[in-house]
C-alpha positions as CSV (number, residue, x, y, z in Angstrom):
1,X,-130.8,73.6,204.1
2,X,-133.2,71.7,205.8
3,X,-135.6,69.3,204.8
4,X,-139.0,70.2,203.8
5,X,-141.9,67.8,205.3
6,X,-145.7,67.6,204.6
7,X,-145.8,69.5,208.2
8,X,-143.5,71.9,207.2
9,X,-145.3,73.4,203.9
10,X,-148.9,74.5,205.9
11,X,-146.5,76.3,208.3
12,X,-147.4,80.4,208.7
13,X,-144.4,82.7,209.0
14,X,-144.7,84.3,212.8
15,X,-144.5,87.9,213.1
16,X,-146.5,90.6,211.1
17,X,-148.5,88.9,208.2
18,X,-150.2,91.5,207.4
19,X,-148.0,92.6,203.9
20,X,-147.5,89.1,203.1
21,X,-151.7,88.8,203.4
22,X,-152.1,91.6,201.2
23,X,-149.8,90.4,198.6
24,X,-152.3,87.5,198.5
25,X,-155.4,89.4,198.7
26,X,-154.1,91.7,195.9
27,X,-153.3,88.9,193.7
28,X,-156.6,86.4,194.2
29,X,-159.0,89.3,194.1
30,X,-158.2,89.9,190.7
31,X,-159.9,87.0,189.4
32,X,-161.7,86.0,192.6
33,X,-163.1,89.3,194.2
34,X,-162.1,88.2,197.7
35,X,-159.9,85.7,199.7
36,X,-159.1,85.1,203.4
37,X,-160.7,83.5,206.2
38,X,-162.8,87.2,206.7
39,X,-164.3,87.8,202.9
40,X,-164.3,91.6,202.0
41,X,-165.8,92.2,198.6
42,X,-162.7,94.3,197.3
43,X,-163.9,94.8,193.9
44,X,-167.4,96.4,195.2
45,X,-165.9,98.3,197.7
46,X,-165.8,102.1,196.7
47,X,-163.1,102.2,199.8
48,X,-161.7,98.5,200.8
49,X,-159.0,100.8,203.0
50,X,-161.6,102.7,205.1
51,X,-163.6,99.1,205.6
52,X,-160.5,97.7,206.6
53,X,-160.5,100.4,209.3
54,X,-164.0,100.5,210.4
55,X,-163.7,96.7,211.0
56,X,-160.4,96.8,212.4
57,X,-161.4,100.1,215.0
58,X,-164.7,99.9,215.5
59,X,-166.6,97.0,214.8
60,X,-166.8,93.9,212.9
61,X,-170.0,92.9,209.8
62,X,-170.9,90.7,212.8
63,X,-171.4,93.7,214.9
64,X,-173.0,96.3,212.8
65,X,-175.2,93.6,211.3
66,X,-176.4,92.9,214.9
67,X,-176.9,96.2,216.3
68,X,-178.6,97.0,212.7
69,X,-181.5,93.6,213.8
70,X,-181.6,94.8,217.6
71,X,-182.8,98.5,215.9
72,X,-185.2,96.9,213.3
73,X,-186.4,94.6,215.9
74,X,-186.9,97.2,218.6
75,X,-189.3,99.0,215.9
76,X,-191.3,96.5,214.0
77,X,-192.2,94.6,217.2
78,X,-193.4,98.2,218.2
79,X,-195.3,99.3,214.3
80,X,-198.8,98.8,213.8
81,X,-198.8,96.6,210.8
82,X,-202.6,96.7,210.5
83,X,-202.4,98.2,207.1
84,X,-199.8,96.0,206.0
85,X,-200.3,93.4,203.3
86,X,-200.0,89.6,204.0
87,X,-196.7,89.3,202.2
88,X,-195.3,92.3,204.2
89,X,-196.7,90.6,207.3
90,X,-195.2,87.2,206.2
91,X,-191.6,89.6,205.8
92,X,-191.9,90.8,209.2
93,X,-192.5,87.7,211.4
94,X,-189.9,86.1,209.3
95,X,-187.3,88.8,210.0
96,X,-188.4,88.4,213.9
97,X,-187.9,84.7,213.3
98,X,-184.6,85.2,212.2
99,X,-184.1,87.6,214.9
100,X,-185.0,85.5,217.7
101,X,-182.9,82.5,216.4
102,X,-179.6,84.6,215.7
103,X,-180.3,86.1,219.8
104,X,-180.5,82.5,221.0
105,X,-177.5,81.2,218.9
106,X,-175.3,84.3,220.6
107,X,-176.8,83.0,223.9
108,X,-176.6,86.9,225.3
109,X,-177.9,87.9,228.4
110,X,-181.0,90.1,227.7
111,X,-181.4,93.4,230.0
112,X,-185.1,93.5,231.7
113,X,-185.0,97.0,230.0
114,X,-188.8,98.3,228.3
115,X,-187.7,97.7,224.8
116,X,-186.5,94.0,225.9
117,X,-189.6,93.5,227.3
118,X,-192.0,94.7,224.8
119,X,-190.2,92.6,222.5
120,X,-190.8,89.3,224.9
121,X,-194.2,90.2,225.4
122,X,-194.4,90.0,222.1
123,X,-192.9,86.7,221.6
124,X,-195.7,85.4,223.9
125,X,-198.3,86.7,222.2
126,X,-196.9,84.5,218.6
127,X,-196.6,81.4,220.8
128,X,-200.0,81.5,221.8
129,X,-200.8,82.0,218.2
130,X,-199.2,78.5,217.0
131,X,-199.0,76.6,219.9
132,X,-202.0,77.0,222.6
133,X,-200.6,74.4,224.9
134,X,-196.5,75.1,224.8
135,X,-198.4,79.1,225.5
136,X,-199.8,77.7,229.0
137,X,-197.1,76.4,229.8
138,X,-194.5,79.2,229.7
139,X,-196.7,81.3,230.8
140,X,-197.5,79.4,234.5
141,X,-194.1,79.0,234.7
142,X,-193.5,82.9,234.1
143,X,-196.5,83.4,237.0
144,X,-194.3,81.0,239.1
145,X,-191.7,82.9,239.0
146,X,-193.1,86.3,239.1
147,X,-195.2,85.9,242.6
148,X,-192.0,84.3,244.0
């Protein structure tokens, strides 16, 4: 039989995991309501099976969460929040905050599409708002650019 080392313990079996995960999953959710390195609530799941699928087959939380900002973004740049009280103001620039920080963490290419653009333009507009000279500057740069 050979010798176990320190090394040797940490070691994963190769092959399909996926039973052996389960067992674990099965087991630790009982008293901790997940495990893993991807967390899935089993325990408020009303299906943990067909959430296994959907993340397996279509897309991932990190996905659906995404494409669920892109949507609300899309819209509340466009809503007219004139009605809107300050704390439901205060919401929304702070979901657009959150927004445009997730966008540049991913680092994705943006598409000059309408939407994009509306939602840019927009952008601009909140710059000059807190910072008149950071404003002037972006935006000689952008005419620079442009009449290029």
């Amino acid at each position: 039989m050979p010798e176990k080392t320190s090394a040797s313990l940490f070691e994963f079996p190769s092959g399909d995991v996926t039973q052996m995960f389960k067992s674990w999953t099965s087991l630790w959710s009982q008293w901790m309501g997940q495990f893993g390195f991807i967390n899935i609530n089993l325990a408020k799941s009303s299906d943990p099976e067909m959430e296994r699928r959907i993340i397996e087959n279509v897309a991932g939380y990190g996905k659906q969460l995404g494409r669920v900002i892109e949507v609300l973004d899309a819209l509340l740049v466009n809503s007219a929040t004139a009605g809107w009280s300050a704390d439901q103001k205060k919401a929304l620039a702070d979901f657009l905050d959150m927004a445009r920080e997730i966008a540049a963490v991913k680092g994705d290419y943006i598409a000059p599409t309408k939407a994009n653009v509306d939602r840019f333009l927009e952008g601009i507009r909140q710059l000059k708002e807190k910072d008149e000279k950071e404003y002037g500057e972006v935006v000689e740069r952008l005419r620079k650019e442009l009449l290029t």
